[in-house]
N, C-alpha and C positions, 0 to 999 in steps of 0.2 A: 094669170092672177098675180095680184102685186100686193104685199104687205107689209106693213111695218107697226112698230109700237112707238107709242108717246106715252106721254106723262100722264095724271089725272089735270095740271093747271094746261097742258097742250089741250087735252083733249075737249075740254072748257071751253079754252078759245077755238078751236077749230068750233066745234057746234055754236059757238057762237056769230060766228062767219056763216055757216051754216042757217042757221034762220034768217038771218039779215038777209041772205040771198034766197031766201024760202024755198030750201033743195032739204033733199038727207044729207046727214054727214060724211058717207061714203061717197056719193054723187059731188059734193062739193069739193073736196079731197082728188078726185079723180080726174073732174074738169080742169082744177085750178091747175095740178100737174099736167096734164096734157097740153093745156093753151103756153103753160110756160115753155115744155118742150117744142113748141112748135117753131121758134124763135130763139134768137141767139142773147137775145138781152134778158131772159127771165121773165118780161111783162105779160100778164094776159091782155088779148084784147082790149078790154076794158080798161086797163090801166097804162098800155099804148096811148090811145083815146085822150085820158086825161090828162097823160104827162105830155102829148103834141099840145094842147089846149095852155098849159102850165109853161110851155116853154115859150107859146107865143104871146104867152101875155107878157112874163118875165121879159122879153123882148120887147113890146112894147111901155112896156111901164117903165125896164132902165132906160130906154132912148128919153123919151118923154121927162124922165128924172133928170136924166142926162141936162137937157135943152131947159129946163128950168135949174137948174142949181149951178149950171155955167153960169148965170148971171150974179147967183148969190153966198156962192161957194168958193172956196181956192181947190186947187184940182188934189191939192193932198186930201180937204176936208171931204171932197169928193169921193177918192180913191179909198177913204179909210170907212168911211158910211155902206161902201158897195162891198170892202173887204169883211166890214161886222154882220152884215146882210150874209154875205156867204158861209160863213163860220158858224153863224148862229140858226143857219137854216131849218137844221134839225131841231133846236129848240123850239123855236119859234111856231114850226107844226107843232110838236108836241101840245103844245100849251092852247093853239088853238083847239086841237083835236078834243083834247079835256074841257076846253070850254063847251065844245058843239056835244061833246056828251053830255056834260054837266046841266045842256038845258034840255029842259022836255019839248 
């Protein structure tokens, strides 16, 4: 048996992870740690998954950007677009994520 205590705003978010994956809070709590243990990088399955998906696209769409903005970029204006893109990566979800809540 394994336990720990959270907060009232953890415990919030954990049940809310919890229905979005239509489980109990205990069951989802229990998966999420086991899949993560099973692996060296932290990801469950599920998030293995998306981030191979996410990294191939990222791959695809810089080369692709790449071969279009050689023609209309200089390689600074290039290098500094791909350096704001990395920096701001976290934001940039962020703001998405709020929008994809924000709509019904």
């Amino acid at each position: 048996m394994v336990s720990f205590r959270v907060s009232d705003e953890q415990l919030a978010a954990l049940t809310t992870m919890a229905v979005a994956a239509g489980v109990p809070v205990g069951d989802w709590c229990r998966d999420t740690v086991l899949a993560a243990a099973k692996n060296d990088h932290g990801l469950t399955p599920n998030e293995q998954v998306i981030f191979e998906e996410v990294a191939r696209l990222r791959y695809l769409v810089g080369l692709g950007f790449g071969l279009i903005a050689d023609s209309r970029m200089t390689r600074e204006e290039l290098d500094k677009v791909r350096r704001d893109a990395e920096e701001q990566g976290g934001y940039i979800a962020k703001k998405i994520l709020a929008r994809r809540r924000s709509t019904p």
